[in-house]
DOTIRO-485411 format. One record per residue: x, y, z of N, C-alpha, C in turn; residue number from 1; residue in one letter. Coordinates in steps of 0.02 Angstrom, whole numbers. Layout:
BEGIN
n.X / n.Y / n.Z / ca.X / ca.Y / ca.Z / c.X / c.Y / c.Z / num / residu
X / Y / Z / X / Y / Z / X / Y / Z / NUM / a
...
! end
This chain:
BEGIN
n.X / n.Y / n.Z / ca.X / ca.Y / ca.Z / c.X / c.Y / c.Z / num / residu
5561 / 370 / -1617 / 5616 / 398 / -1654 / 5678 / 354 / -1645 / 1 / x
5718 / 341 / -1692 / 5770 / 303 / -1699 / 5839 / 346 / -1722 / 2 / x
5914 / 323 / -1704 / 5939 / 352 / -1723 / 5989 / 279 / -1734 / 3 / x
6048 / 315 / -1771 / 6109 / 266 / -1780 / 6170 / 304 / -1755 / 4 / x
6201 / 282 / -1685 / 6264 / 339 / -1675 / 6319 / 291 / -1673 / 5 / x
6369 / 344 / -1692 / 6444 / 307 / -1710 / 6465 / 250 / -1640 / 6 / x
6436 / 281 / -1587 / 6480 / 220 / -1528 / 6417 / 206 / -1506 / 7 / x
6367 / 219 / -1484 / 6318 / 199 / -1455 / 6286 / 143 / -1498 / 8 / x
6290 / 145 / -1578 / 6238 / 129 / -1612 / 6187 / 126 / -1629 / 9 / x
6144 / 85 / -1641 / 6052 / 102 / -1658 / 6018 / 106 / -1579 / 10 / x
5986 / 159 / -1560 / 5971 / 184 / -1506 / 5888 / 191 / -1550 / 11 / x
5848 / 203 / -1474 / 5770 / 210 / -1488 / 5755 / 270 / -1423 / 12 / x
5717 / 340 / -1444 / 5705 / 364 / -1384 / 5641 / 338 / -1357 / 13 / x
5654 / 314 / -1287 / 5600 / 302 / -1234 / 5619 / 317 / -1169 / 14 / x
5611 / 403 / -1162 / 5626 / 415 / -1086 / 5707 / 408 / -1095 / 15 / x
5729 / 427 / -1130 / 5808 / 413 / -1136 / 5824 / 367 / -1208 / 16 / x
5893 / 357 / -1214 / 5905 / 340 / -1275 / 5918 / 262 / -1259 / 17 / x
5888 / 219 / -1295 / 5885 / 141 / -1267 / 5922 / 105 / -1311 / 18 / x
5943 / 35 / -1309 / 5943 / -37 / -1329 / 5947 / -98 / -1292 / 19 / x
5927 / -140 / -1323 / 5934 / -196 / -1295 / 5991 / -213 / -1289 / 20 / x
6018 / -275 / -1250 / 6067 / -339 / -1252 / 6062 / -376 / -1220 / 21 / x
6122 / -414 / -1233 / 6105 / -502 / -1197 / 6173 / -489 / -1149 / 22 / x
6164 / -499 / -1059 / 6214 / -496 / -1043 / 6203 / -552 / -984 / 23 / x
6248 / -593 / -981 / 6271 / -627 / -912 / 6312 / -612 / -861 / 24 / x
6273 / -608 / -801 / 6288 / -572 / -729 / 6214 / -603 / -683 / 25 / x
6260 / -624 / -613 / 6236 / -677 / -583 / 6195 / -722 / -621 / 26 / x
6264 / -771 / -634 / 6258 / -831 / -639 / 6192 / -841 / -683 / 27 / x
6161 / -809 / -726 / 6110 / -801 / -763 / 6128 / -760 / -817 / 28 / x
6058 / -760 / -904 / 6081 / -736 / -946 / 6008 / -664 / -946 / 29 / x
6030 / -614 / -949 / 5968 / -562 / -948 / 5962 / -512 / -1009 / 30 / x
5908 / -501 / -1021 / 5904 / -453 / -1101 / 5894 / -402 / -1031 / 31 / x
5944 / -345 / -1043 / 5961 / -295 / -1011 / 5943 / -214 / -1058 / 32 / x
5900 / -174 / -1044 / 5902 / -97 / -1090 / 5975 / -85 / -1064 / 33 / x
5991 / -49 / -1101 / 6058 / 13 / -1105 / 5998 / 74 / -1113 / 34 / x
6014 / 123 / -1066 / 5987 / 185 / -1046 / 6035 / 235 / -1055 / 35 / x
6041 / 274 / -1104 / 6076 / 343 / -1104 / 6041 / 399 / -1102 / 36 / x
6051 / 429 / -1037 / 6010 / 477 / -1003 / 6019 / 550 / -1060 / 37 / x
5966 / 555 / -1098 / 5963 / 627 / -1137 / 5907 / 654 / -1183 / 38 / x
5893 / 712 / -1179 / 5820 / 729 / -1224 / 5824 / 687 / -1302 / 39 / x
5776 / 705 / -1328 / 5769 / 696 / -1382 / 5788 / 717 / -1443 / 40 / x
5818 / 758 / -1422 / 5878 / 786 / -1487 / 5940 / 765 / -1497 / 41 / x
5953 / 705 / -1443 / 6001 / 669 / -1459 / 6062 / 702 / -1451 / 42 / x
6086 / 727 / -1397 / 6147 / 784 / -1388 / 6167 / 724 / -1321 / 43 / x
6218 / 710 / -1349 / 6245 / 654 / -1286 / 6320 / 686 / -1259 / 44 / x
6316 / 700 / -1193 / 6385 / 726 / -1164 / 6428 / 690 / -1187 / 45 / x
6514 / 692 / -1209 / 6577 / 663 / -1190 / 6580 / 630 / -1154 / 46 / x
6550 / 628 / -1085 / 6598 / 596 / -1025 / 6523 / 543 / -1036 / 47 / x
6489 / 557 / -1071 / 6421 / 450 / -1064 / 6456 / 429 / -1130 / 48 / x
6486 / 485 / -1179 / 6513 / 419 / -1215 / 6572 / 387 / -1189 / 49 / x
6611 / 419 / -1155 / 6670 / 389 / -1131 / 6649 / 348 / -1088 / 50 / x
6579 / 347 / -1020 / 6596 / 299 / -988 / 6530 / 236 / -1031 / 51 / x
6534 / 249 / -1082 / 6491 / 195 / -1127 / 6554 / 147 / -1145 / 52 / x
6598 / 184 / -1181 / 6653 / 153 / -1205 / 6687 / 108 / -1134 / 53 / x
6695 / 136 / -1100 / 6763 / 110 / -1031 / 6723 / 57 / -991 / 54 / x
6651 / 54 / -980 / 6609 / 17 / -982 / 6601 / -38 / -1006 / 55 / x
6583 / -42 / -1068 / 6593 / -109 / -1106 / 6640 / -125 / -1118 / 56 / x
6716 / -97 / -1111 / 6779 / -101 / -1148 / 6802 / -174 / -1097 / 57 / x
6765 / -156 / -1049 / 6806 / -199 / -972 / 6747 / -238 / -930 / 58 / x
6676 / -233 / -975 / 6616 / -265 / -954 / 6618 / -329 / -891 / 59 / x
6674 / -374 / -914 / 6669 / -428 / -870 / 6706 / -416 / -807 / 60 / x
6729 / -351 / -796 / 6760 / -344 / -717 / 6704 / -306 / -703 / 61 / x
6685 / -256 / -735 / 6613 / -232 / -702 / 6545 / -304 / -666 / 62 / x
6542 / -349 / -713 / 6510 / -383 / -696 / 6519 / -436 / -632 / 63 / x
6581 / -439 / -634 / 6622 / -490 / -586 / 6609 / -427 / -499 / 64 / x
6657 / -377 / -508 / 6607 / -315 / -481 / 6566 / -314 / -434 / 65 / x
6514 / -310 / -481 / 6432 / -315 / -464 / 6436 / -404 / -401 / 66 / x
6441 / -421 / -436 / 6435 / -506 / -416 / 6466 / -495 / -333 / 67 / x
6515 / -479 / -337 / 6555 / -476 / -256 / 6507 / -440 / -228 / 68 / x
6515 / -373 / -242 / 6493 / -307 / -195 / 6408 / -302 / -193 / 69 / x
6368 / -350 / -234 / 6295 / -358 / -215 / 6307 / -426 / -159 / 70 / x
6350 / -462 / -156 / 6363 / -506 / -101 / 6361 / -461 / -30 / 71 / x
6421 / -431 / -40 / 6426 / -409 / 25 / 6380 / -364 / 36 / 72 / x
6359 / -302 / -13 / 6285 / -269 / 10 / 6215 / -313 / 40 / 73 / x
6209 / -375 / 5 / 6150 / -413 / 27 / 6173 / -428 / 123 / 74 / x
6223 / -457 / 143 / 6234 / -497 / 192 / 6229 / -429 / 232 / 75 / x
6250 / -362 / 212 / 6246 / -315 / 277 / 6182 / -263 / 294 / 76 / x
6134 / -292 / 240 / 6063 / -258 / 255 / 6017 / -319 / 251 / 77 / x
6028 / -387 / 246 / 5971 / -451 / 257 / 5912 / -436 / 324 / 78 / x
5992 / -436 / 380 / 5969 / -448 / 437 / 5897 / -403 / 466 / 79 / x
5940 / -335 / 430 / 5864 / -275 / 452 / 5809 / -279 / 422 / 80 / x
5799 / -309 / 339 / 5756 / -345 / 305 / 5723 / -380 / 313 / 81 / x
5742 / -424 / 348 / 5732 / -500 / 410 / 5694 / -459 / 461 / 82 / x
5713 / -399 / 491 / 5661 / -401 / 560 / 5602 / -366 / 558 / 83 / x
5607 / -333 / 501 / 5553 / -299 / 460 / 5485 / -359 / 421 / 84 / x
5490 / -392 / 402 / 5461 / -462 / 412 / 5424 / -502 / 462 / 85 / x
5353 / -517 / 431 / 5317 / -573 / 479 / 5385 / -612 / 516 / 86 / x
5350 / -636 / 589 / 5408 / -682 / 599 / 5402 / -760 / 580 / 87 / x
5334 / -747 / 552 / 5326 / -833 / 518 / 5329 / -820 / 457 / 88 / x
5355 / -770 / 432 / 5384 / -786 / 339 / 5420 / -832 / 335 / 89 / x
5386 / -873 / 276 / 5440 / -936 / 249 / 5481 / -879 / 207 / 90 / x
5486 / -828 / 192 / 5526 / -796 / 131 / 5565 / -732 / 178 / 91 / x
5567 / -728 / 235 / 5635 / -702 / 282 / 5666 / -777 / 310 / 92 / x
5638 / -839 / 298 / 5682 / -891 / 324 / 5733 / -910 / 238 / 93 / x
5701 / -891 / 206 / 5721 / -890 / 134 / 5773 / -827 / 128 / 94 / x
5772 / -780 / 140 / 5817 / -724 / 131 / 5867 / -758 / 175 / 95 / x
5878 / -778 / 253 / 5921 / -796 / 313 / 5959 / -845 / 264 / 96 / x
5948 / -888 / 227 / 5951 / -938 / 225 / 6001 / -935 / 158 / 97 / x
6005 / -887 / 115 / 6066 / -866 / 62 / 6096 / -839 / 94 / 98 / x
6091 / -785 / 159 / 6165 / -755 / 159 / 6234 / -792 / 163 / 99 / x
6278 / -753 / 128 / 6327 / -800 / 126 / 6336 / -823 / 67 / 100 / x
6285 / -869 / 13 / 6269 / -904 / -20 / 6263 / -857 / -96 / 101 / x
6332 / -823 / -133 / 6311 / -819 / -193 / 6263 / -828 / -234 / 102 / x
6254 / -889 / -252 / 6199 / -910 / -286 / 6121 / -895 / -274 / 103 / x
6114 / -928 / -213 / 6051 / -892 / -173 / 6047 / -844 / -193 / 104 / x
6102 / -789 / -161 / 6082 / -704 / -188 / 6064 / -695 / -225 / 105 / x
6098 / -731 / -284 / 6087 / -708 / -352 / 6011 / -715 / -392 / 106 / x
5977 / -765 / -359 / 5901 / -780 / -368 / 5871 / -746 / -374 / 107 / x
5886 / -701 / -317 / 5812 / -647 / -301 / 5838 / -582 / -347 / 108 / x
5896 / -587 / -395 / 5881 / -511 / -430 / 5882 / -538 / -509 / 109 / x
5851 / -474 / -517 / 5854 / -472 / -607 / 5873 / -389 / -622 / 110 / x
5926 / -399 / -670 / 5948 / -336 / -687 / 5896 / -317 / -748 / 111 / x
5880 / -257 / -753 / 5832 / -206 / -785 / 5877 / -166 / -834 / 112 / x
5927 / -143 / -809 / 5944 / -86 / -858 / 6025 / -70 / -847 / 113 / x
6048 / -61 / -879 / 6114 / -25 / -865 / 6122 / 40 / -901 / 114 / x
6129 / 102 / -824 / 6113 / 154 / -848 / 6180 / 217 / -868 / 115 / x
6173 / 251 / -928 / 6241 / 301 / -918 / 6191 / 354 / -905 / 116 / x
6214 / 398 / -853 / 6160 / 464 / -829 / 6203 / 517 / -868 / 117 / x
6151 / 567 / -892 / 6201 / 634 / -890 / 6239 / 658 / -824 / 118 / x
6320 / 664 / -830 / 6365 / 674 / -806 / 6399 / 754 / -810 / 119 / x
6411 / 799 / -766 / 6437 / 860 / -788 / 6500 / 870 / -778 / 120 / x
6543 / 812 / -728 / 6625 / 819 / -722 / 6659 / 792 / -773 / 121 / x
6679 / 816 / -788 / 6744 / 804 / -851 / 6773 / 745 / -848 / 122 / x
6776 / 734 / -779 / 6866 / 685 / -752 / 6822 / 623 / -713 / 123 / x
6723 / 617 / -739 / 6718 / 557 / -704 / 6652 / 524 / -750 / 124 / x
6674 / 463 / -753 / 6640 / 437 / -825 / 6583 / 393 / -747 / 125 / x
6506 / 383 / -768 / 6467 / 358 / -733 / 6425 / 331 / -759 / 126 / x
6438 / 255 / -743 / 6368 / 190 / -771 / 6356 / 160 / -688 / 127 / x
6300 / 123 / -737 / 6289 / 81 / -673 / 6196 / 27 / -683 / 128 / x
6203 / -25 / -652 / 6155 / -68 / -649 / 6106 / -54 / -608 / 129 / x
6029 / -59 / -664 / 5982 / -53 / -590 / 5955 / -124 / -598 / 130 / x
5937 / -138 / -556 / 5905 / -218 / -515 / 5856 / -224 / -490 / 131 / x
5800 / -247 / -516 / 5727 / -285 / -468 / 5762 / -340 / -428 / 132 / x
5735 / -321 / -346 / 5747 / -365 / -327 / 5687 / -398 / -284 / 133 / x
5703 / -446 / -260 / 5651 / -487 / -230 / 5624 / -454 / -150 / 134 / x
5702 / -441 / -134 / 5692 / -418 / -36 / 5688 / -352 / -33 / 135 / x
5684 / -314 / -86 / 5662 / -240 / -75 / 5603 / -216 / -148 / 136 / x
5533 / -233 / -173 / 5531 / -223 / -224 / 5512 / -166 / -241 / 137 / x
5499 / -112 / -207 / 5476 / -64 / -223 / 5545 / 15 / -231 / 138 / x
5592 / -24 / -188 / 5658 / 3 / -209 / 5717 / -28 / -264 / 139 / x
5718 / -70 / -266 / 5762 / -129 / -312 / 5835 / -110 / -281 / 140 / x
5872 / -135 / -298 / 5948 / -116 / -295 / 5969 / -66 / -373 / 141 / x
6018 / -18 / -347 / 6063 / 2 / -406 / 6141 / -11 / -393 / 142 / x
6178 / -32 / -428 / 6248 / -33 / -440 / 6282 / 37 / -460 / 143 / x
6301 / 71 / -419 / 6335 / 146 / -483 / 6412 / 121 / -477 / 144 / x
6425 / 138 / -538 / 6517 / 143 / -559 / 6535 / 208 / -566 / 145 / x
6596 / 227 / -528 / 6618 / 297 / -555 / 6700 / 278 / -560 / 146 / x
6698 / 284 / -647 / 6770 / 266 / -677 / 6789 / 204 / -668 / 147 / x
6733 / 153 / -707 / 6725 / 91 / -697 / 6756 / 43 / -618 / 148 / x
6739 / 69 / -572 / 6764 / 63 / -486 / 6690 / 57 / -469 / 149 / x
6642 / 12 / -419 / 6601 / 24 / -384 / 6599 / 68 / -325 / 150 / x
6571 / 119 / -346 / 6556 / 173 / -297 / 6498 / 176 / -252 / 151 / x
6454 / 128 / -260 / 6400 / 142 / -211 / 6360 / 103 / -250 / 152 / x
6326 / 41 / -185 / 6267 / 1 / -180 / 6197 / 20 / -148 / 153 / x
6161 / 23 / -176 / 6084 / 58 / -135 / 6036 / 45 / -179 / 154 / x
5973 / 96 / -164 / 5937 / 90 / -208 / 5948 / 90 / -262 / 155 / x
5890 / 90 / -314 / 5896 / 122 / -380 / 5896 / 173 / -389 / 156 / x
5878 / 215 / -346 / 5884 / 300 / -363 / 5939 / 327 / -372 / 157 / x
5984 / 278 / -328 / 6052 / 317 / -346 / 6072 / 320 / -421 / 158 / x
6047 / 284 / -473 / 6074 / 303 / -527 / 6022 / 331 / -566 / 159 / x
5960 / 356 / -546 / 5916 / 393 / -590 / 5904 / 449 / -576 / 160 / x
! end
C-alpha cells in the first residue's frame, strides 16, 4: 500500500510507513529507510510530523551530532567489548586500535534507518538513527533525539 502525504510524502507500508534516501553521516554516503512508526491506516500523530519536520529542517547538526556522541559512546564501552573477546582477536586489536580515531569508528557502522516512533507528549518531538554495527551485531547502536538534542546512545531498542 502506498500513500502520498503532504510532509512526509510518498510513503510505502512495511511494518511502518517507509522511504528511502540518500544521506551522508560518517564520513560515508548511505541509502537510509525513514520509518514512521504507525498502523496501516495511516493516522500519523502531530508530534512525528513535527519531529519529521525539525528533523530534517536541521539534518546536518543532527548528523554532525551523531558523529561526536557515537565517538564518545564508542571510546566508553570499546574497552568492555575488548575483554569480552578472544584475547588473540585480530578484530579486538582492531576495535583498540580506532579508539580515539573518528574515522576508524566510523567503519564499523552502517546506518539502517532513521526512525520517528509514535510519541504521546505533546511538548517532545522524537527521531533517531538505528545502526548495524560491527562491535555489537546482534544489538547495533541506536541514536535517539528528543527535540532534535541527543538524548541517549545504546542499543537499537531504544528507538523501537
Amino acid at each position: 500500500m502506498k500513500i502520498v502525504h503532504p510532509v512526509f510524502g510518498e510513503l510505502t507500508f512495511n511494518n511502518g510507513w517507509t522511504k528511502s534516501i540518500k544521506l551522508n553521516i560518517f564520513k560515508k554516503e548511505f541509502s537510509v529507510e525513514i520509518n514512521i512508526d504507525a498502523d496501516e491506516d495511516a493516522v500519523f500523530d502531530e508530534n512525528q510530523i513535527k519531529a519529521f519536520e525539525f528533523f530534517f529542517s536541521d539534518i546536518q547538526n543532527c548528523v554532525t551530532q551523531a558523529e561526536n556522541g557515537i565517538v564518545g559512546y564508542y571510546n566508553s564501552i570499546i574497552d568492555e567489548v575488548i575483554d569480552r573477546l578472544d584475547s588473540d582477536s585480530n578484530f579486538g586489536q582492531k576495535l583498540l586500535n580506532a579508539k580515539n580515531n573518528p574515522s576508524e569508528i566510523f567503519k564499523f557502522l552502517t546506518v539502517k534507518q532513521i526512525m520517528i516512533p509514535m510519541n504521546f507528549d505533546d511538548n517532545t518531538r522524537e527521531a533517531g538513527f538505528i545502526c548495524d554495527c560491527e562491535w555489537d551485531i546482534e544489538n547495533g547502536v541506536g541514536i535517539k533525539y528528543i527535540n532534535e538534542q541527543i538524548s541517549e546512545i545504546g542499543f537499537q531498542d531504544i528507538l523501537l
